[in-house]
KOLGURO-969883 format. One record per residue: chain; residue in three letters; x, y, z of N, C-alpha, C, O, CB in turn. Coordinates in steps of 0.001 Angstrom, whole numbers, plus 500000, padded with zeros to 6 digits. Glycine has a CB too. Layout:
BEGIN
<r kette="A" rest="ala" n_east="X" n_north="Y" n_up="Z" ca_east="X" ca_north="Y" ca_up="Z" c_east="X" c_north="Y" c_up="Z" o_east="X" o_north="Y" o_up="Z" cb_east="X" cb_north="Y" cb_up="Z"/>
...
END
This chain:
BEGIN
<r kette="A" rest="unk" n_east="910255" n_north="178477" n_up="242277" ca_east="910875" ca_north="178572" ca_up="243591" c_east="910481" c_north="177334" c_up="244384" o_east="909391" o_north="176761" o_up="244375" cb_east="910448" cb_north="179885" cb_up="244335"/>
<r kette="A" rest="unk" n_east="911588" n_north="177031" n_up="245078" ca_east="910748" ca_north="175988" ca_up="245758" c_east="911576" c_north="175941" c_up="247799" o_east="912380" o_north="176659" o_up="248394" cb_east="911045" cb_north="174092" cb_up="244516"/>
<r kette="A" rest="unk" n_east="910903" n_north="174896" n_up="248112" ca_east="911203" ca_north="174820" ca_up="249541" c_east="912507" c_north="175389" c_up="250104" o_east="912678" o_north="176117" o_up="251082" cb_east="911166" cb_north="173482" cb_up="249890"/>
<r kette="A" rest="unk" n_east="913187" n_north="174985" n_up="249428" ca_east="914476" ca_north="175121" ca_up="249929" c_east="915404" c_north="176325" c_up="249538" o_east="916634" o_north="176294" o_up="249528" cb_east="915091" cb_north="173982" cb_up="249594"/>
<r kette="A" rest="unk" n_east="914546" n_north="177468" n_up="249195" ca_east="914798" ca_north="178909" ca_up="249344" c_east="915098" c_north="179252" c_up="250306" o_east="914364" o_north="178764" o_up="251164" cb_east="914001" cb_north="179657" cb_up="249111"/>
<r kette="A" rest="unk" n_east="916329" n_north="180300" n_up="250967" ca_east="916440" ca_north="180264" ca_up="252247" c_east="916802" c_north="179816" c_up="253303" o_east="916914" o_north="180454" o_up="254350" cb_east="915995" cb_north="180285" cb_up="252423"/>
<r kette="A" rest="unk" n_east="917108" n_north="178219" n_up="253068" ca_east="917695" ca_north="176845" ca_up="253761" c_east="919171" c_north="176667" c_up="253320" o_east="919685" o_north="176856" o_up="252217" cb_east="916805" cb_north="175413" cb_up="253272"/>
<r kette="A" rest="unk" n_east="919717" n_north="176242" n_up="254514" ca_east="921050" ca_north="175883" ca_up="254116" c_east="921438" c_north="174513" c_up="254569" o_east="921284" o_north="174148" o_up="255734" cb_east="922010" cb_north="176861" cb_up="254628"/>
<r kette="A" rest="unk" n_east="921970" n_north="173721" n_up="253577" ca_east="921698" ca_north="172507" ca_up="254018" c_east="923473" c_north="172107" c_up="253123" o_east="924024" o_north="172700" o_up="252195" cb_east="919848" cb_north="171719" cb_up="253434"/>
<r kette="A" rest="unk" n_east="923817" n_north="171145" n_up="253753" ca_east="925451" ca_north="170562" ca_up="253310" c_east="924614" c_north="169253" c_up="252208" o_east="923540" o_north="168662" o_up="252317" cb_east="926795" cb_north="169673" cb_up="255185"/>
<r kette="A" rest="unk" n_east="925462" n_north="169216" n_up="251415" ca_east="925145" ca_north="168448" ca_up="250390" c_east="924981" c_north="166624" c_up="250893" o_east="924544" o_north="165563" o_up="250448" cb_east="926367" cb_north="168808" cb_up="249272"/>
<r kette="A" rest="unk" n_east="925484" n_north="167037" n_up="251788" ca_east="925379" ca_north="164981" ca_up="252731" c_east="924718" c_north="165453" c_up="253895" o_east="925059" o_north="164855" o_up="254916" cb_east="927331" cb_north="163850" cb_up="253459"/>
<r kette="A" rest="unk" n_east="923741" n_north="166489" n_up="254068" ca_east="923293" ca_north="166609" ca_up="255105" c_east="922195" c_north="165258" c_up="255350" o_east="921761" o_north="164677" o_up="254356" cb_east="922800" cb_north="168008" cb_up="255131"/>
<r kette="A" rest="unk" n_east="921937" n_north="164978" n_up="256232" ca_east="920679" ca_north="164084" ca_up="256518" c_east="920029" c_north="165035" c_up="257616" o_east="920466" o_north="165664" o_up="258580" cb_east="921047" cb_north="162365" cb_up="257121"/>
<r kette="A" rest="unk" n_east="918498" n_north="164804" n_up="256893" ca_east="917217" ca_north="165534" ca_up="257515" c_east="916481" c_north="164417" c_up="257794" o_east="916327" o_north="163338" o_up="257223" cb_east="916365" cb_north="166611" cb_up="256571"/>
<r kette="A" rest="unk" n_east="915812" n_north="165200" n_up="259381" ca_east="914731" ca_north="164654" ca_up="259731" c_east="913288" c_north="164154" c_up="259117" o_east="913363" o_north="164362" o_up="257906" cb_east="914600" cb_north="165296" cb_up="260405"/>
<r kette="A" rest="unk" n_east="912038" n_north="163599" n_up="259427" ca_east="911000" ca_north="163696" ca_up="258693" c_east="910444" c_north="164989" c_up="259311" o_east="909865" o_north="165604" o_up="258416" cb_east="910124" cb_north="162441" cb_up="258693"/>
<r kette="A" rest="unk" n_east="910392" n_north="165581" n_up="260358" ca_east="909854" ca_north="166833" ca_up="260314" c_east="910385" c_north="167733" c_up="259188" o_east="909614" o_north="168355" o_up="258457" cb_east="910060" cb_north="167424" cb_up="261568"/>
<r kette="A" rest="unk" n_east="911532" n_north="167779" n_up="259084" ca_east="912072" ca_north="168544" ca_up="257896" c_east="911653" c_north="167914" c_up="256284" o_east="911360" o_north="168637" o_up="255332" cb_east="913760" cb_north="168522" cb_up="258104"/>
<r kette="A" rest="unk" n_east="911692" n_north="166821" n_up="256261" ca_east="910807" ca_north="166262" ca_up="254754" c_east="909635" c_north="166795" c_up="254699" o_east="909415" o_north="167455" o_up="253684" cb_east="910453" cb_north="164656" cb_up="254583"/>
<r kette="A" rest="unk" n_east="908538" n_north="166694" n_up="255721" ca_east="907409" ca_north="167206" ca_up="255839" c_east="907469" c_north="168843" c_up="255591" o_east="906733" o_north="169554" o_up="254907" cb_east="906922" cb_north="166770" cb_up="257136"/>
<r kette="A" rest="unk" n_east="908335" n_north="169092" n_up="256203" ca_east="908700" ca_north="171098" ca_up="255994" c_east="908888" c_north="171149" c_up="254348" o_east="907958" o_north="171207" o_up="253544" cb_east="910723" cb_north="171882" cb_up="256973"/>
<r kette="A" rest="unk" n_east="910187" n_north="171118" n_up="254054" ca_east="910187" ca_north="170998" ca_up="252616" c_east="909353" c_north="170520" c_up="251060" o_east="909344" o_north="170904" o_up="249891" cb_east="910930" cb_north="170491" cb_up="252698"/>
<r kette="A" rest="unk" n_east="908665" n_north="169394" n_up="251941" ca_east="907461" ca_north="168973" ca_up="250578" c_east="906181" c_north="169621" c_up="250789" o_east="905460" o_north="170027" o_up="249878" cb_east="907007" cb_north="167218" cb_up="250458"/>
<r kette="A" rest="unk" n_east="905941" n_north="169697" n_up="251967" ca_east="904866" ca_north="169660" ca_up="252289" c_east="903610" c_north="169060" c_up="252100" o_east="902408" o_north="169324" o_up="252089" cb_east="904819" cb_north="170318" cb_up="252225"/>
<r kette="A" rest="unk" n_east="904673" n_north="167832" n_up="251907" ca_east="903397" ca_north="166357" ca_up="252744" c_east="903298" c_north="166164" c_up="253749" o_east="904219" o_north="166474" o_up="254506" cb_east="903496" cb_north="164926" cb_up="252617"/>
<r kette="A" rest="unk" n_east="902299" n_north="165645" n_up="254165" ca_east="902181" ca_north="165185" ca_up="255341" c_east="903120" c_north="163670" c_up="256139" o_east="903899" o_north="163157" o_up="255336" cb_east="900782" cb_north="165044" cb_up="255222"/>
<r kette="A" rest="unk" n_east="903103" n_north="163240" n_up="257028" ca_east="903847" ca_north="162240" ca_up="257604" c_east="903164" c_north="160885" c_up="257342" o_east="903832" o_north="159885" o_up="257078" cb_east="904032" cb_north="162521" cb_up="259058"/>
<r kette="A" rest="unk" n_east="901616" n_north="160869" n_up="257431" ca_east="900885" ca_north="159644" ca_up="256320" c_east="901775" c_north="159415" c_up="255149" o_east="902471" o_north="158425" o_up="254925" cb_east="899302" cb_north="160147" cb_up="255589"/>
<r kette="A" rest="unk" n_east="901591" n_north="160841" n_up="254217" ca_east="901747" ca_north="160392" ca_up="252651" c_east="903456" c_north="160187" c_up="252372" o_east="903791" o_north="159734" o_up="251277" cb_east="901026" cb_north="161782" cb_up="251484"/>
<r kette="A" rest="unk" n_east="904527" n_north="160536" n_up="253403" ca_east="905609" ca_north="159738" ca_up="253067" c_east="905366" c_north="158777" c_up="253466" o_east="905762" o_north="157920" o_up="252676" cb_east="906729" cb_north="160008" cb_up="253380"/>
<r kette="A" rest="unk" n_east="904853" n_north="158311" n_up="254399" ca_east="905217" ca_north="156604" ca_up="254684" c_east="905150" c_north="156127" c_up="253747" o_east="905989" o_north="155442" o_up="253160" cb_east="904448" cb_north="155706" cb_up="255521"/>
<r kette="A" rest="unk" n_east="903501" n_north="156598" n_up="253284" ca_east="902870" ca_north="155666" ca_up="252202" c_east="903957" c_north="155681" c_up="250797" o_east="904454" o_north="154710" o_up="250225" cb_east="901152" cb_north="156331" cb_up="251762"/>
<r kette="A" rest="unk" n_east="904066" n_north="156719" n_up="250582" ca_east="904943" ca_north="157126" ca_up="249144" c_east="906334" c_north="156173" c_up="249260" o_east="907008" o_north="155867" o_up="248276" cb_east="905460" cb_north="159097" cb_up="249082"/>
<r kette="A" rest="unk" n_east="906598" n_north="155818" n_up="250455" ca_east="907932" ca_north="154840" ca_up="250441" c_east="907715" c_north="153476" c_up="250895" o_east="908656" o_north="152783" o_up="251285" cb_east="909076" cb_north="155373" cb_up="251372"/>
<r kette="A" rest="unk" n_east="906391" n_north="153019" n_up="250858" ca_east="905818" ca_north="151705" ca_up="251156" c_east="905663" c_north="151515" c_up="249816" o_east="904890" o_north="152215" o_up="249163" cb_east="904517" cb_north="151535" cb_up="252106"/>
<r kette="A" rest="unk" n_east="906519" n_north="150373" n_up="249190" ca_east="905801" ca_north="149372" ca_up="248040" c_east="904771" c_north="148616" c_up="247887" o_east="904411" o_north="147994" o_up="246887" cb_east="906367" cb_north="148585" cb_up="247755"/>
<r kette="A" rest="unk" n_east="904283" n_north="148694" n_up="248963" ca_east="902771" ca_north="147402" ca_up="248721" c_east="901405" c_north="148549" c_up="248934" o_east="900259" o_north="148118" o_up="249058" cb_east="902649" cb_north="145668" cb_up="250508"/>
<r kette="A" rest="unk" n_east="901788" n_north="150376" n_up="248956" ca_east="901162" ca_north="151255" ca_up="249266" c_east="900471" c_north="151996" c_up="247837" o_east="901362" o_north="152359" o_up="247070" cb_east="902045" cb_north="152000" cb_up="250131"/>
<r kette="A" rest="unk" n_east="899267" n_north="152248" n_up="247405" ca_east="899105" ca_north="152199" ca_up="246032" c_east="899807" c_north="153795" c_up="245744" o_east="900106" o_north="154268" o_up="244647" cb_east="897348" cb_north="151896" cb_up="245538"/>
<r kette="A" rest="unk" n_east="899952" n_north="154418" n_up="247063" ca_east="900627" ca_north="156162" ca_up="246315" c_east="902535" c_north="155815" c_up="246628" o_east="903431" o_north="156629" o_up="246852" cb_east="899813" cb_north="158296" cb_up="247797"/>
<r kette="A" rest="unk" n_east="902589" n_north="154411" n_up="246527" ca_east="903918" ca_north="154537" ca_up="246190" c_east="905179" c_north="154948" c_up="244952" o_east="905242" o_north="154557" o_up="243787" cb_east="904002" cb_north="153675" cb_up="246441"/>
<r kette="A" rest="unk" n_east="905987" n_north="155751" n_up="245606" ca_east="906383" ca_north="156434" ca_up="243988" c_east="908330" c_north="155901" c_up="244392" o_east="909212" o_north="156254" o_up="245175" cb_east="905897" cb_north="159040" cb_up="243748"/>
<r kette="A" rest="unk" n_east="908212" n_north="155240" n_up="243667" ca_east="910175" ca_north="155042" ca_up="243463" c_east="910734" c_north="155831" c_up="243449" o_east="911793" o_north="155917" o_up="244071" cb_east="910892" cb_north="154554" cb_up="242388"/>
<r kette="A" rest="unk" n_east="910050" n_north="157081" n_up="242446" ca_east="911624" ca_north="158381" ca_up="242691" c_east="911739" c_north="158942" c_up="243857" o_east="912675" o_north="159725" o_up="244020" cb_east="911651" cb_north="159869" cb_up="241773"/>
<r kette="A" rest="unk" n_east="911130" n_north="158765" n_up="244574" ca_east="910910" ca_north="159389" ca_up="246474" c_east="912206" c_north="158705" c_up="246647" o_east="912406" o_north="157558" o_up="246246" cb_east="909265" cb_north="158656" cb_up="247843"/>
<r kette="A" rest="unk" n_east="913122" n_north="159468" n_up="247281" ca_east="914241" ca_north="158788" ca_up="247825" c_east="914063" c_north="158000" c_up="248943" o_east="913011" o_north="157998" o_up="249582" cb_east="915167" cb_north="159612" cb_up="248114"/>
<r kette="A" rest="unk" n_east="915010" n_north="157344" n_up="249212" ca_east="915025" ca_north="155573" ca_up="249996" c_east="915352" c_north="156720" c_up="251105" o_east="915809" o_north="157853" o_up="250954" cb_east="916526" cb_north="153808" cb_up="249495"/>
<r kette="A" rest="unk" n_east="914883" n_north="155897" n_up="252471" ca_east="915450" ca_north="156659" ca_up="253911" c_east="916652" c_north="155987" c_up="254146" o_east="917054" o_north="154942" o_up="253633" cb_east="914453" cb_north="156525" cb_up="255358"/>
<r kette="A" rest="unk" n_east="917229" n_north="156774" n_up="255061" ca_east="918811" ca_north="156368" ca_up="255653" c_east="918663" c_north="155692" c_up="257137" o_east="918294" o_north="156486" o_up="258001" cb_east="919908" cb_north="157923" cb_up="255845"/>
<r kette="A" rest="unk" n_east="918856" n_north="154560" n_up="257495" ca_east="918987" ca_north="154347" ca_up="258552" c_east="919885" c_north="154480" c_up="259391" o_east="920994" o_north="154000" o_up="259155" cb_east="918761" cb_north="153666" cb_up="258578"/>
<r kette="A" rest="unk" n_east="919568" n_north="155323" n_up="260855" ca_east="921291" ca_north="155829" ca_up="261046" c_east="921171" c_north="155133" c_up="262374" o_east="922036" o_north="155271" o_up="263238" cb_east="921865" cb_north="157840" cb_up="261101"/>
<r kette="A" rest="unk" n_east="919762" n_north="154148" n_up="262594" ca_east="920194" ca_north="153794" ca_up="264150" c_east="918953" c_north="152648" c_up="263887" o_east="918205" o_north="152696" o_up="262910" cb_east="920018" cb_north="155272" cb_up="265719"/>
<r kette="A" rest="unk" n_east="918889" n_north="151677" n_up="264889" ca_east="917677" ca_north="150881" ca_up="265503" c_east="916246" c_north="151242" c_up="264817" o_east="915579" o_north="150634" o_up="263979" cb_east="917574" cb_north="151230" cb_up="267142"/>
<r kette="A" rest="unk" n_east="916061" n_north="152331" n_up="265426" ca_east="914433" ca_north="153381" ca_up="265769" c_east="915130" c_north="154391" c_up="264963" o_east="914300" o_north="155279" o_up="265155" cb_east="913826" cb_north="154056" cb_up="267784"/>
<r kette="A" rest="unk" n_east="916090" n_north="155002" n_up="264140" ca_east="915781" ca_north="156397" ca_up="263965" c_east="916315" c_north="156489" c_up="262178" o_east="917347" o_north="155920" o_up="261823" cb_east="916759" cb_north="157516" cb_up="265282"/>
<r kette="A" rest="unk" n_east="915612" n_north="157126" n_up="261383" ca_east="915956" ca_north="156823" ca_up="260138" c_east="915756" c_north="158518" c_up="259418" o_east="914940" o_north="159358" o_up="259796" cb_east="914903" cb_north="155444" cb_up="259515"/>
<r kette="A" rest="unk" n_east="916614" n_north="158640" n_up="258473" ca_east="916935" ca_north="159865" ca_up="257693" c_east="916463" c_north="160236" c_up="256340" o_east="915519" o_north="159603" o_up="255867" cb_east="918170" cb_north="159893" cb_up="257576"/>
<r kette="A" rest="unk" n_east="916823" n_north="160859" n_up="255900" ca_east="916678" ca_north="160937" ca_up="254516" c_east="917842" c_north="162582" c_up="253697" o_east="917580" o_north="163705" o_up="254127" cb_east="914675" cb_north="161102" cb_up="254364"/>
<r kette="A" rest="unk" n_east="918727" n_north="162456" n_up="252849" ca_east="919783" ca_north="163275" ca_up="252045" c_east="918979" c_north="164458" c_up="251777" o_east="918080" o_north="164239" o_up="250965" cb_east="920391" cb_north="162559" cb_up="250622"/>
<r kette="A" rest="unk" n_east="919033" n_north="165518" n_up="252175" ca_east="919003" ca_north="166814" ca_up="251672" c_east="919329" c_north="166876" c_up="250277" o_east="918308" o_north="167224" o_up="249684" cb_east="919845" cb_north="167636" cb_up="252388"/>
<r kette="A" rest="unk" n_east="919982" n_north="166755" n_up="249728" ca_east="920060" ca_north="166964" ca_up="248644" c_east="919326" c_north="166015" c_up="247827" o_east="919044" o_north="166502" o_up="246732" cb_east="921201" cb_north="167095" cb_up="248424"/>
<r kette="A" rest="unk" n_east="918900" n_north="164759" n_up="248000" ca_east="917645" ca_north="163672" ca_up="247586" c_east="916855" c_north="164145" c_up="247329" o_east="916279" o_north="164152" o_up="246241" cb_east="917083" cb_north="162798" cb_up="248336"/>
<r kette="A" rest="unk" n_east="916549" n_north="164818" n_up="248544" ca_east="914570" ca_north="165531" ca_up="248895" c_east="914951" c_north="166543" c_up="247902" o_east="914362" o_north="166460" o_up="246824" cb_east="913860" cb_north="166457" cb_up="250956"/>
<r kette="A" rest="unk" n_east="915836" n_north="167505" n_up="248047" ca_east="916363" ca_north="168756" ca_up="246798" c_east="915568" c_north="168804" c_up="245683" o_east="914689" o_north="169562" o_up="245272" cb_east="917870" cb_north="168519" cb_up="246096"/>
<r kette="A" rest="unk" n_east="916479" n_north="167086" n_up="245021" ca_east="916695" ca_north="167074" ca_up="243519" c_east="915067" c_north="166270" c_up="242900" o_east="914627" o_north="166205" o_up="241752" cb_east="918397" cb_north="165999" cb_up="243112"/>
<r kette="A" rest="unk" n_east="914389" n_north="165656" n_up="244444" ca_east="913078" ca_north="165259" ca_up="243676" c_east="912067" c_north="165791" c_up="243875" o_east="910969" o_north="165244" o_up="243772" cb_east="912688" cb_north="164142" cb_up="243773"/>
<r kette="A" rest="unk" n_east="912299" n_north="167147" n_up="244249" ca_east="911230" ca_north="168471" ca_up="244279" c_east="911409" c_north="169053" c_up="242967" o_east="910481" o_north="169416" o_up="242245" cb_east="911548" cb_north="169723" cb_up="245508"/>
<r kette="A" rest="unk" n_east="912782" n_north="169138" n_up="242654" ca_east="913422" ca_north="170083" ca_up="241649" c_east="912394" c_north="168786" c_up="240219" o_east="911872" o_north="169330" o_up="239246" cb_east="915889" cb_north="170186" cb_up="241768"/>
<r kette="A" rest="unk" n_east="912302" n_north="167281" n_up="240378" ca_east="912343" ca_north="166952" ca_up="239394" c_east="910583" c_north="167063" c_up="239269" o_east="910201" o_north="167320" o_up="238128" cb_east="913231" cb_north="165693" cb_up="239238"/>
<r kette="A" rest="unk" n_east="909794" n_north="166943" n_up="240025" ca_east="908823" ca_north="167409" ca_up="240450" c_east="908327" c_north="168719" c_up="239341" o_east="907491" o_north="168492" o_up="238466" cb_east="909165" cb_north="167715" cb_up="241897"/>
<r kette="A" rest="unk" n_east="908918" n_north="169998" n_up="239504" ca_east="908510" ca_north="171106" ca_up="239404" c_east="909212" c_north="170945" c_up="237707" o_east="908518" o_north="171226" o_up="236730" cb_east="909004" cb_north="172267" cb_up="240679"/>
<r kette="A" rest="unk" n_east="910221" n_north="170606" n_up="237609" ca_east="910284" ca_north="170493" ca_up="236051" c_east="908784" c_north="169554" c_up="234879" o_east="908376" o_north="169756" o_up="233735" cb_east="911906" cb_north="169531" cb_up="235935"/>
<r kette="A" rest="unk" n_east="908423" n_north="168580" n_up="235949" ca_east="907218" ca_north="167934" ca_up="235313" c_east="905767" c_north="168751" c_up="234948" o_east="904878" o_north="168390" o_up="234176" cb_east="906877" cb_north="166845" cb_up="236270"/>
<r kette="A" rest="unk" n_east="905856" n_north="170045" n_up="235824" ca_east="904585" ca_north="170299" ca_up="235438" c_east="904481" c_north="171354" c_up="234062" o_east="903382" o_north="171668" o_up="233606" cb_east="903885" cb_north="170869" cb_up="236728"/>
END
């Protein structure tokens, strides 16, 4: 089972980082870090953020989805 039991989300939805943070349940440190390349807990399959403005940036619901889902198949 995972986060997104219960959630309804449109397949092009874009979520907040409070909502990344809800769903993984990382913290707001360990995405930065996880999407910083020069960061040693950086991981590529973390999906890329969406920039939808200046200051304000996103990330695909269905992204965060499919790399929880790929996540939980690894263990």
């Amino acid at each position: 089972m995972n986060a997104f039991v219960g959630q309804t989300f449109q397949m092009n939805q874009i979520i907040n980082l409070k909502e990344v943070i809800q769903f993984t349940g990382l913290s707001r440190a360990t995405i930065y870090n996880i999407v910083n390349e020069k960061h040693k807990q950086y991981d590529p399959t973390f999906p890329k953020q969406v920039h939808l403005t200046v200051g304000r940036v996103g990330w695909s619901a269905w992204e965060i989805h499919q790399w929880i889902e790929s996540k939980l198949a690894k263990r």
